[in-house]
Every structure is written in C-alpha cells, then in structure tokens.
Backbone and ligand atoms as CSV (ligand in chain L), in Angstrom:
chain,resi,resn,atom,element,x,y,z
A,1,UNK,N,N,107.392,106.674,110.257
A,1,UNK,CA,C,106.416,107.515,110.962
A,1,UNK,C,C,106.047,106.843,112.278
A,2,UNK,N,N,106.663,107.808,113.410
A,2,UNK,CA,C,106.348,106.838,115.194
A,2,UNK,C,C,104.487,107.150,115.321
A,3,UNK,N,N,104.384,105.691,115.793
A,3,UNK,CA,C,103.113,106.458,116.228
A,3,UNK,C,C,102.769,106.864,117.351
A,4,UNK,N,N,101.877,107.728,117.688
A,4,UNK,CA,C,101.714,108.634,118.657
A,4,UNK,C,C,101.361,108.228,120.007
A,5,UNK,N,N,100.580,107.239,119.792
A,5,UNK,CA,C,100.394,105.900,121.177
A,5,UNK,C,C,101.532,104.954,121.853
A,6,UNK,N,N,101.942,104.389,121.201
A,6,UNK,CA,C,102.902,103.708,121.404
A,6,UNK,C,C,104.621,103.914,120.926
A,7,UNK,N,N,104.798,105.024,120.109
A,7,UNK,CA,C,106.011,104.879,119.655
A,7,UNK,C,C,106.478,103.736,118.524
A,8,UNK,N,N,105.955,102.672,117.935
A,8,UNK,CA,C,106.427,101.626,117.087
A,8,UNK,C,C,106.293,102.434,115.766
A,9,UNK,N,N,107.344,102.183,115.288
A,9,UNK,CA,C,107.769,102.833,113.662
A,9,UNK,C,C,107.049,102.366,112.824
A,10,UNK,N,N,106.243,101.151,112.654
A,10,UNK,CA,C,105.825,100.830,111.471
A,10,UNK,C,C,103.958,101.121,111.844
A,11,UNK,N,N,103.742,101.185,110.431
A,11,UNK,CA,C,102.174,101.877,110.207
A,11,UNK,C,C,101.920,101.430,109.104
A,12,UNK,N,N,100.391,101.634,108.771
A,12,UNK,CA,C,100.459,100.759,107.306
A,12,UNK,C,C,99.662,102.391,106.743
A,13,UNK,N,N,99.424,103.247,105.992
A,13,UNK,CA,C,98.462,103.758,105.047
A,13,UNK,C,C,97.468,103.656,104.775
A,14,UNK,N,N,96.419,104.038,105.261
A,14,UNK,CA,C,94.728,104.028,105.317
A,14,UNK,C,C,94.280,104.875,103.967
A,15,UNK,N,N,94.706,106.147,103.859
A,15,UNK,CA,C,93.953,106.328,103.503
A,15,UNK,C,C,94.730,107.765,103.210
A,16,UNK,N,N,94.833,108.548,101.962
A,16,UNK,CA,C,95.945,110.235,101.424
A,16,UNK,C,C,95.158,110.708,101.044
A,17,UNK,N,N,94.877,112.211,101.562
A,17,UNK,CA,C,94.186,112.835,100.564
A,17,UNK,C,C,95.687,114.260,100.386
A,18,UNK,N,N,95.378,114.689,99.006
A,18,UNK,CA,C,95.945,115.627,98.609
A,18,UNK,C,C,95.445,117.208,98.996
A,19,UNK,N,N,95.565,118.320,100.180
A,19,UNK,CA,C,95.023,119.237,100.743
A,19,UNK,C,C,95.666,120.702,99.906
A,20,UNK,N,N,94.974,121.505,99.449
A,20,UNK,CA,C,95.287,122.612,98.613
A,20,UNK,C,C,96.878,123.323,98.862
A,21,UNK,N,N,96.790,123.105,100.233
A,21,UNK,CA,C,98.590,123.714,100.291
A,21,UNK,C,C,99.309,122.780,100.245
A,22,UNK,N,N,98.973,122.165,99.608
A,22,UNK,CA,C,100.000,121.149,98.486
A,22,UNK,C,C,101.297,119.840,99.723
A,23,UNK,N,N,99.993,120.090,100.633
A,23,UNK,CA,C,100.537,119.103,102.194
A,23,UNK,C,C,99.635,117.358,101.394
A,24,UNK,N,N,99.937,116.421,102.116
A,24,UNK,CA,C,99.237,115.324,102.064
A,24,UNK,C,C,98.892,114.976,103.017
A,25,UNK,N,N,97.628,114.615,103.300
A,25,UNK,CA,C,97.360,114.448,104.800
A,25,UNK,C,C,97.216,112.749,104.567
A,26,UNK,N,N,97.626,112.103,105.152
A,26,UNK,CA,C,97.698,110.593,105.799
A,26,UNK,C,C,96.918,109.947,106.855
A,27,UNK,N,N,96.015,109.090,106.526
A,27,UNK,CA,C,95.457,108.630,108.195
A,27,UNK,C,C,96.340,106.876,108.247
A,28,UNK,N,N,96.511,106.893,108.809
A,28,UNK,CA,C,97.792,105.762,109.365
A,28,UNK,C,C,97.507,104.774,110.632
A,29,UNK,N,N,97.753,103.400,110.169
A,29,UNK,CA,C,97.014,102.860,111.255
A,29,UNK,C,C,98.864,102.038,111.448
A,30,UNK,N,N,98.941,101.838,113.443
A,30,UNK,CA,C,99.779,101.477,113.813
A,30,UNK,C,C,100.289,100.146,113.575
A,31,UNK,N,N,100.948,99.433,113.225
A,31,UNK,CA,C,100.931,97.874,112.969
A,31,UNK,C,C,100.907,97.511,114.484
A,32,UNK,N,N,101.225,98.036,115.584
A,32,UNK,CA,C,101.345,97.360,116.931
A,32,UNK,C,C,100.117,97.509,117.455
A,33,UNK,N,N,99.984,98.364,117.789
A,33,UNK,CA,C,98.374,98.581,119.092
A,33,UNK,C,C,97.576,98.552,117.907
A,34,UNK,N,N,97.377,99.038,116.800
A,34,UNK,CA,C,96.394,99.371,116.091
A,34,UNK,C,C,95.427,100.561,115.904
A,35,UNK,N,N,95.702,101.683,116.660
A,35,UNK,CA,C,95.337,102.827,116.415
A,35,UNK,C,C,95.468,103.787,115.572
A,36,UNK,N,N,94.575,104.256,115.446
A,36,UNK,CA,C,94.937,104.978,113.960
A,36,UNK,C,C,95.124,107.066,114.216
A,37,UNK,N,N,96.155,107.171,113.588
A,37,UNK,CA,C,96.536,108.677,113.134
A,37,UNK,C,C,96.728,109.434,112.211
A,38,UNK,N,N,96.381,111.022,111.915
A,38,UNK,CA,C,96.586,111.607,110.866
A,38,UNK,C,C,98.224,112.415,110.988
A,39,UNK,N,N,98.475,112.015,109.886
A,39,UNK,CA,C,100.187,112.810,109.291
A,39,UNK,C,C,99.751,113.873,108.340
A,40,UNK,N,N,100.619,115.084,108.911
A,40,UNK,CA,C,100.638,116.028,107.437
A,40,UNK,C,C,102.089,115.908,106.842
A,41,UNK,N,N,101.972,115.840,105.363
A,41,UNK,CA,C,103.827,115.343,105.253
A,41,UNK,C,C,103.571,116.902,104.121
A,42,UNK,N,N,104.532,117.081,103.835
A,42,UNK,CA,C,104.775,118.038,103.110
A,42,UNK,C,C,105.388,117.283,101.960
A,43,UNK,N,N,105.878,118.235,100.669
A,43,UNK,CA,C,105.726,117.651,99.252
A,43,UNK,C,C,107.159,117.253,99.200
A,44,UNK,N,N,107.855,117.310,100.274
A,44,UNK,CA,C,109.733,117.174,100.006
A,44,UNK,C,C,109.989,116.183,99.542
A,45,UNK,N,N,109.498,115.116,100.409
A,45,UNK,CA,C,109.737,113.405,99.642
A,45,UNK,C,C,108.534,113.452,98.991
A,46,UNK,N,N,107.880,114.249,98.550
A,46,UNK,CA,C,106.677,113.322,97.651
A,46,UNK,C,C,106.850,113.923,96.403
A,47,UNK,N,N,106.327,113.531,95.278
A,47,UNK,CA,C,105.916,113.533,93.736
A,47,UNK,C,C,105.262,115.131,93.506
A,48,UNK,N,N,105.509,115.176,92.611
A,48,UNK,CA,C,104.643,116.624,92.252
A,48,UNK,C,C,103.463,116.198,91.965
A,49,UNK,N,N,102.932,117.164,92.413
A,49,UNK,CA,C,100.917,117.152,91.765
A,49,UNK,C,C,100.753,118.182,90.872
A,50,UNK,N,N,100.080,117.540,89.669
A,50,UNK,CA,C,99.527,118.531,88.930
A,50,UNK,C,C,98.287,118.335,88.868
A,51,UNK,N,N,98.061,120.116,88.258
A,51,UNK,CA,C,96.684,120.287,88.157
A,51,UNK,C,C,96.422,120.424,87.333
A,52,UNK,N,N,95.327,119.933,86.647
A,52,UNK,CA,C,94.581,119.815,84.819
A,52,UNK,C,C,93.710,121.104,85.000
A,53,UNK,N,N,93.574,121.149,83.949
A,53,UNK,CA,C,92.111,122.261,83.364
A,53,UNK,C,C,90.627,122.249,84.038
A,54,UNK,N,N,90.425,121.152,85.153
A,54,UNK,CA,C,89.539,121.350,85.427
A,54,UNK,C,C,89.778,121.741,86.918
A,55,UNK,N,N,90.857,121.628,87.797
A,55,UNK,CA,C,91.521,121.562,88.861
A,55,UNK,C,C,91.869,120.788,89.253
A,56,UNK,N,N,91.683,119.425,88.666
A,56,UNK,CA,C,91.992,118.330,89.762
A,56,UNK,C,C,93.047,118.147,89.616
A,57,UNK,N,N,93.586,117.633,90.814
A,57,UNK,CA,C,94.827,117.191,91.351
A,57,UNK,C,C,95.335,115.950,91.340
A,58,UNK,N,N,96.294,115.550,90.782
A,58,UNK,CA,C,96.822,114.046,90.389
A,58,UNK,C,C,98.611,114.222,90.558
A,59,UNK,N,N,98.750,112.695,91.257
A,59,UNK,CA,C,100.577,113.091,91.283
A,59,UNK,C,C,101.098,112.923,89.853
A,60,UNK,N,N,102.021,113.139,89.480
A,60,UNK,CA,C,102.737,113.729,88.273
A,60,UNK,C,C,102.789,112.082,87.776
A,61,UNK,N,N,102.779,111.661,86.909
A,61,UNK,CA,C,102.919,110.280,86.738
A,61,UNK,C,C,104.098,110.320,84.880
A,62,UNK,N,N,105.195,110.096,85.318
A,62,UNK,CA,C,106.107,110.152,84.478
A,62,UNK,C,C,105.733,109.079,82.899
A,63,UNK,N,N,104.975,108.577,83.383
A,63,UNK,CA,C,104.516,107.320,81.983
A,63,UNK,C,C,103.800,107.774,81.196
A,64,UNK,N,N,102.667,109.345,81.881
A,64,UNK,CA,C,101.821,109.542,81.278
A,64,UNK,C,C,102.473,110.151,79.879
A,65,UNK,N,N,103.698,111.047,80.616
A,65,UNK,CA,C,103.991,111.981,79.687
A,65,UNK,C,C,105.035,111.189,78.555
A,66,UNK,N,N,105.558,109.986,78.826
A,66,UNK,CA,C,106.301,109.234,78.157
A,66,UNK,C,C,105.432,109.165,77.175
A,67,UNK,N,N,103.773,108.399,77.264
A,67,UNK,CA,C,102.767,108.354,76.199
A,67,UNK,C,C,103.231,109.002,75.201
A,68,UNK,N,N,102.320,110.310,75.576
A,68,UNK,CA,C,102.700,111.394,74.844
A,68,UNK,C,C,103.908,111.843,74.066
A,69,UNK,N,N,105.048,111.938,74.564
A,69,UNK,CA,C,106.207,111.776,73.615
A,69,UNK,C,C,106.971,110.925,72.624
A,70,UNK,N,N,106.241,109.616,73.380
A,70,UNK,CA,C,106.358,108.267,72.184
A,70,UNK,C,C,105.616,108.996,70.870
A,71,UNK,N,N,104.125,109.125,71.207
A,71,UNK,CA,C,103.250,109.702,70.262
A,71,UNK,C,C,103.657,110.537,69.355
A,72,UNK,N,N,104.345,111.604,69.877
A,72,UNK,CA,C,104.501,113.012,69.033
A,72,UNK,C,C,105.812,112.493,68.142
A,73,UNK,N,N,106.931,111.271,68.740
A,73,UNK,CA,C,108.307,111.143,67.940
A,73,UNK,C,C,108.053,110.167,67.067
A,74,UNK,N,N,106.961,109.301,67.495
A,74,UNK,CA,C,106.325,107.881,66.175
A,74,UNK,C,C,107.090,108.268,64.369
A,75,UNK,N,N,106.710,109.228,63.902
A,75,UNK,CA,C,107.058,109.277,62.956
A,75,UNK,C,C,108.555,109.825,62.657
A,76,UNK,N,N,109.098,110.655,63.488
A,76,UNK,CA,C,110.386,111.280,63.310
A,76,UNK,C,C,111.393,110.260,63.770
A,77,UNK,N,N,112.876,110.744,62.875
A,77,UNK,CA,C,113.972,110.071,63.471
A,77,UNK,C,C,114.859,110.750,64.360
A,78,UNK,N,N,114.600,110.033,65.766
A,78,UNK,CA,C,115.103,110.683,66.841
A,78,UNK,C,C,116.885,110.815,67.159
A,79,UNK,N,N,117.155,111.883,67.234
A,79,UNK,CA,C,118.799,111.409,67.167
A,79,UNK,C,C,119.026,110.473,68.814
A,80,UNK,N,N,118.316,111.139,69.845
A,80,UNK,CA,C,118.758,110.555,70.630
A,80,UNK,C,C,117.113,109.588,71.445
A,81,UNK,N,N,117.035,108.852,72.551
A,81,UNK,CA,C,116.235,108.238,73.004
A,81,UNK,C,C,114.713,108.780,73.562
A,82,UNK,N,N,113.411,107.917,73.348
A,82,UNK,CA,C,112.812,108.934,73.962
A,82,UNK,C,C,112.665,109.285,75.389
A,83,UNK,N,N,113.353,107.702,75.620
A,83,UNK,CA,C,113.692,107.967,77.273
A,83,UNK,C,C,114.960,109.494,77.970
A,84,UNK,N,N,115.544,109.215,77.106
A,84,UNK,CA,C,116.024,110.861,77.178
A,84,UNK,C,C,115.692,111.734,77.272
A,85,UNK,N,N,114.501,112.239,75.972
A,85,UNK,CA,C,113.735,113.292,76.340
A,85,UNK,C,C,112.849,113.593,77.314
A,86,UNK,N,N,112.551,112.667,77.909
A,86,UNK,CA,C,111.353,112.568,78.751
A,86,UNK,C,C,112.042,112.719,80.295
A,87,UNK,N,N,113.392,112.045,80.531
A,87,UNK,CA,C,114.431,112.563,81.514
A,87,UNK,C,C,114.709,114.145,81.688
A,88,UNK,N,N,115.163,114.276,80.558
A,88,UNK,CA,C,115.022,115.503,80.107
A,88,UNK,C,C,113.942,116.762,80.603
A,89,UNK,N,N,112.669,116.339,79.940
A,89,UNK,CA,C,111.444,116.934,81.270
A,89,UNK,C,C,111.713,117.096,82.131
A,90,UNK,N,N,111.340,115.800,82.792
A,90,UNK,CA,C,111.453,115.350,83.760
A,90,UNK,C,C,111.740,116.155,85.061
A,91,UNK,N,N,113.700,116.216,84.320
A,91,UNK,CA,C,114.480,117.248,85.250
A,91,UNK,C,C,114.319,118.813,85.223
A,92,UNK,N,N,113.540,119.106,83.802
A,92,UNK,CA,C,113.801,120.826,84.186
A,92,UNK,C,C,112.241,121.068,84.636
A,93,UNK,N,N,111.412,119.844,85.064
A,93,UNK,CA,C,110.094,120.191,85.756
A,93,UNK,C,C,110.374,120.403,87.006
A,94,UNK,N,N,111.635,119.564,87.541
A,94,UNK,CA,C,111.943,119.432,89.036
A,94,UNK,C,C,112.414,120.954,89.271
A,95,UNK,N,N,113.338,121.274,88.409
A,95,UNK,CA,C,113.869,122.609,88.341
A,95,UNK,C,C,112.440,123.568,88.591
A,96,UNK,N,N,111.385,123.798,88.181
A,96,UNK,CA,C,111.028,125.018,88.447
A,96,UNK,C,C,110.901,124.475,89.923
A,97,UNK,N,N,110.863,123.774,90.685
A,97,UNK,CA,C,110.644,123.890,92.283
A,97,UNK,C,C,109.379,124.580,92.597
A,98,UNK,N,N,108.659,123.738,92.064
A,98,UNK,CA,C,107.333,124.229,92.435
A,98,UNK,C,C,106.654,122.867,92.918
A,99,UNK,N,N,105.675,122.743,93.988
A,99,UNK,CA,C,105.291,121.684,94.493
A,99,UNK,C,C,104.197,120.989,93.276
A,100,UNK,N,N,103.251,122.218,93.025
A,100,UNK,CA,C,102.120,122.008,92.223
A,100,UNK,C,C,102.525,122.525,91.055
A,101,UNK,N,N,102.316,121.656,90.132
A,101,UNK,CA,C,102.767,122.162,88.267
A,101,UNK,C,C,101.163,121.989,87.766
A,102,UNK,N,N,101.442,122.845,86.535
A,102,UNK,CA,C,100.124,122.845,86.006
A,102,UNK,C,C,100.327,121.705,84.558
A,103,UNK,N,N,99.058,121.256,83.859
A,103,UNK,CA,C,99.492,120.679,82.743
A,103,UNK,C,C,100.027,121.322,81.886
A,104,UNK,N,N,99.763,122.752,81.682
A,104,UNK,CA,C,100.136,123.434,80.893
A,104,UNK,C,C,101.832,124.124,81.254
A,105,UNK,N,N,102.325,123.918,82.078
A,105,UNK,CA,C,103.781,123.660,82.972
A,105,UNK,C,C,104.403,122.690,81.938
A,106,UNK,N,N,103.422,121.258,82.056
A,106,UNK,CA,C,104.170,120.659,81.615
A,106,UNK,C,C,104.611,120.376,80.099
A,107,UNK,N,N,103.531,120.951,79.242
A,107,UNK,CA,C,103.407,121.050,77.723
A,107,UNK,C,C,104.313,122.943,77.150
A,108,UNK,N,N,104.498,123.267,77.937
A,108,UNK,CA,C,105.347,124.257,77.798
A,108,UNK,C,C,107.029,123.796,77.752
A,109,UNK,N,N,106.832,122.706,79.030
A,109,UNK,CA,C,108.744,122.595,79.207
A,109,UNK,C,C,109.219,121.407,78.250
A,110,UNK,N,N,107.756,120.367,77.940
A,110,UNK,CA,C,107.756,119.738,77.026
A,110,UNK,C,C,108.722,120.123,75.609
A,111,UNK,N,N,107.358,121.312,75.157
A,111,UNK,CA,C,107.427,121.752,73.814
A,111,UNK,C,C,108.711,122.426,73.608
A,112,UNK,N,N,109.689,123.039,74.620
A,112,UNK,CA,C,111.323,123.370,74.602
A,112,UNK,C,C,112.159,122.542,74.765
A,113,UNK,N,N,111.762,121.373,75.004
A,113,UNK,CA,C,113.212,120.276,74.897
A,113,UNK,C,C,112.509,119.778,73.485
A,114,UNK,N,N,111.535,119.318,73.031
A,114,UNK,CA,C,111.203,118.748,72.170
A,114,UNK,C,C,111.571,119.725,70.378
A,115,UNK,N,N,111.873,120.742,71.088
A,115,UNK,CA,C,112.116,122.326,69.949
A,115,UNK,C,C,113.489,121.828,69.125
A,116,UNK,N,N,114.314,121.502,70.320
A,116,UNK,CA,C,115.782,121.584,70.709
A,116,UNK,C,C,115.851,120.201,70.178
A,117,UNK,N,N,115.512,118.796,70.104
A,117,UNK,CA,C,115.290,117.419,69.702
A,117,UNK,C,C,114.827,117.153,68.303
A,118,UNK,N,N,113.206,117.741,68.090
A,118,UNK,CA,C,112.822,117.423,66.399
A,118,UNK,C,C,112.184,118.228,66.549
A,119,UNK,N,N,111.988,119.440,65.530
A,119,UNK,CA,C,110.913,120.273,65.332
A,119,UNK,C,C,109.600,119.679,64.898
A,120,UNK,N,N,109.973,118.318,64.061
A,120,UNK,CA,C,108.764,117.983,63.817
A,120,UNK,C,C,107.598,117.462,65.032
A,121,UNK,N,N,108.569,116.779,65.495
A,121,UNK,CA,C,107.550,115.937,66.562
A,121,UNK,C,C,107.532,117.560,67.964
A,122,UNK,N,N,107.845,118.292,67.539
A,122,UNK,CA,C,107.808,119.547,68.474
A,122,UNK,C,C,106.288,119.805,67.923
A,123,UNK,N,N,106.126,119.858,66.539
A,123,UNK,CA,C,104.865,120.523,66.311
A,123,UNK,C,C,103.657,119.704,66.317
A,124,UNK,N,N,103.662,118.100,66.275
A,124,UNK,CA,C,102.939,117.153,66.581
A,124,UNK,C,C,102.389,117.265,67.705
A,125,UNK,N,N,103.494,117.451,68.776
A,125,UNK,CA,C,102.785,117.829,70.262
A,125,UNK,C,C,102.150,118.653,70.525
A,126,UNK,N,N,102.713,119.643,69.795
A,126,UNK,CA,C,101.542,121.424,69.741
A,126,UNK,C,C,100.671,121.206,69.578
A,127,UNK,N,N,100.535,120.276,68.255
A,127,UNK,CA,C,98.715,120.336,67.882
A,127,UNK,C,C,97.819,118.922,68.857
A,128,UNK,N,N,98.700,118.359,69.624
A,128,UNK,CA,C,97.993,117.424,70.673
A,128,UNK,C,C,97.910,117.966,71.260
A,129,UNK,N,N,98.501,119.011,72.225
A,129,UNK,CA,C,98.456,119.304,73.442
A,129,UNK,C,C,97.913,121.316,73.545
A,130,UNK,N,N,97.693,121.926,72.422
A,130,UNK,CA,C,96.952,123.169,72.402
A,130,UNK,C,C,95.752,122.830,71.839
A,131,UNK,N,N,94.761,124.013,72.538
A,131,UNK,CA,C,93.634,124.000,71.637
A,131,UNK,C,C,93.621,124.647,70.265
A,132,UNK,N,N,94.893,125.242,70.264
A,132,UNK,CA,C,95.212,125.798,68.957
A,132,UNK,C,C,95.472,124.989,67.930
A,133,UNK,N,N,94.712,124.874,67.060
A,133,UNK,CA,C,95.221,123.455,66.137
A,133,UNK,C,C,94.926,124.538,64.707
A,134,UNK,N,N,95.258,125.967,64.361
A,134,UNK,CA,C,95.653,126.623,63.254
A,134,UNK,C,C,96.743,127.017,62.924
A,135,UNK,N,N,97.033,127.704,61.771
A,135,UNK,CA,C,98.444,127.175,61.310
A,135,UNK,C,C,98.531,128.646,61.552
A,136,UNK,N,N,98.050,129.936,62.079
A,136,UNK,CA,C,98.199,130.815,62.704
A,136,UNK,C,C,98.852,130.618,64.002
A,137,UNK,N,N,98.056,129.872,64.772
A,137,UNK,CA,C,98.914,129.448,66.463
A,137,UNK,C,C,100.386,128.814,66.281
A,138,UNK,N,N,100.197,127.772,65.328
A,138,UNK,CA,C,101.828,127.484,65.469
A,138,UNK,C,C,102.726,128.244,64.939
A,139,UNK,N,N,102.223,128.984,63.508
A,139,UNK,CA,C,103.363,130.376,63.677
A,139,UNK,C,C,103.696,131.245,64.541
A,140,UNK,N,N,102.679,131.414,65.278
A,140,UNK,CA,C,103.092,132.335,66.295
A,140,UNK,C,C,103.601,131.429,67.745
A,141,UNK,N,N,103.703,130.694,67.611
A,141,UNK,CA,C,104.249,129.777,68.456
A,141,UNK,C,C,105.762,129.256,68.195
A,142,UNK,N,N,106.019,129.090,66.900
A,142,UNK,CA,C,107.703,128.974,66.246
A,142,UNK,C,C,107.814,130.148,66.332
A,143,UNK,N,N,107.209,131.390,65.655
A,143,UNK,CA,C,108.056,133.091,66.054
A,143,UNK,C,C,108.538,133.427,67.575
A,144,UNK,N,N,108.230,132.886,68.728
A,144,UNK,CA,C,107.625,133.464,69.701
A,144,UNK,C,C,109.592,133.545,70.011
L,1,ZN,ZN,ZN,100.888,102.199,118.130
C-alpha cells in the first residue's frame, strides 16, 4: 500500500474497522515520513466475516469451527480426519462467494458434510448448534 505523501510502500496498520459493505477501512501510518492514511480494501484478499445472532461482525476464524467439530466427532469413529472435515467446510463456505456468511451459513454447510461423514456426530452438532434440542426438530431435520 503506496502512501499518498510520499510514495514509500511500506506502512505499518493503525488501526481496521470492519464497514457494513463488507469493505475494511484501514488507517495506516507511513514507515517513511510518518503520516498517516485511510485505505478501503475490499474483501478479495481478506477473510470472510461473519455475522452471529446478535450482528456482530468477526473474521471467520477457522479454529473456532475446528472446536466445534473436534467436539461433535469426540465420541464417533471417524473414517477420515477431522482436519478434513473442517477443510471440507472450509471450502464449500468459500464456494457460496459471499463476503459476509452468517453463523447459521456456517452450521448449515457444517451439518451437510458432517451428514455425509457420521450421522452421529451430525446430530451432536444439531443439538450444539440449534436451539432446537427436541427430538421433533431433529426428525424433521434428518426428513428434510
Ligand atoms: Zn509517506
């Protein structure tokens, strides 16, 4: 990123905020003169942000959801890794090409690779990750 005073490429990061059209705005201070500027970068090189249930906005953090899938496979025998499955995510989150995913984005694309992997630890996650925790919701959740 040149800066706007002087032209020198390097800058150090002050300070990101995450702006609703899913831009990041940057204030950037020059390593040469020392002046400082705002960048809008768009989400191309950056991380997805999701948004929770209450709105807030957080970049996608791949460990979180590893947690979680360690959690739900603890008891089952996995044929394959859980680092797999979670690759797995991972990639068909990138696939919807959406800048901003919701949590519920992600416990949806979750709960279909995890379908396809162990049903059991498929339904472990259901009842972590819905508020549905009756044995009505998950039938209608295996029928669906
Ligand atoms: Zn400068």
């Amino acid at each position: 990123m040149k800066c706007i005073f002087c032209g020198n490429k390097e800058s150090k990061v002050v300070d990101s905020r995450y702006l609703k059209d899913s831009t990041i705005r940057r204030r950037r201070e020059c390593l040469k003169c020392g002046k400082r500027f705002t960048t809008y970068e768009t989400v191309e090189n950056n991380p997805m942000v999701v948004t929770n249930v209450n709105n807030e906005r957080e970049p996608f953090k791949v460990e979180k959801l590893k947690e979680s899938i360690v959690y739900a496979t603890y008891c089952t025998d996995l044929a394959v890794s859980v680092d797999d499955v979670v690759k797995n995510i991972e990639n068909k989150l990138f696939a919807l090409q959406k800048q901003e995913i919701s949590t519920q984005d992600i416990v949806r694309v979750a709960l279909d690779v995890l379908l396809e992997v162990n049903s059991m630890a498929c339904l472990v996650y259901f009842t972590q990750h819905t508020d549905c925790d009756s044995f009505d919701g998950v039938r209608r959740f295996i029928n669906r």
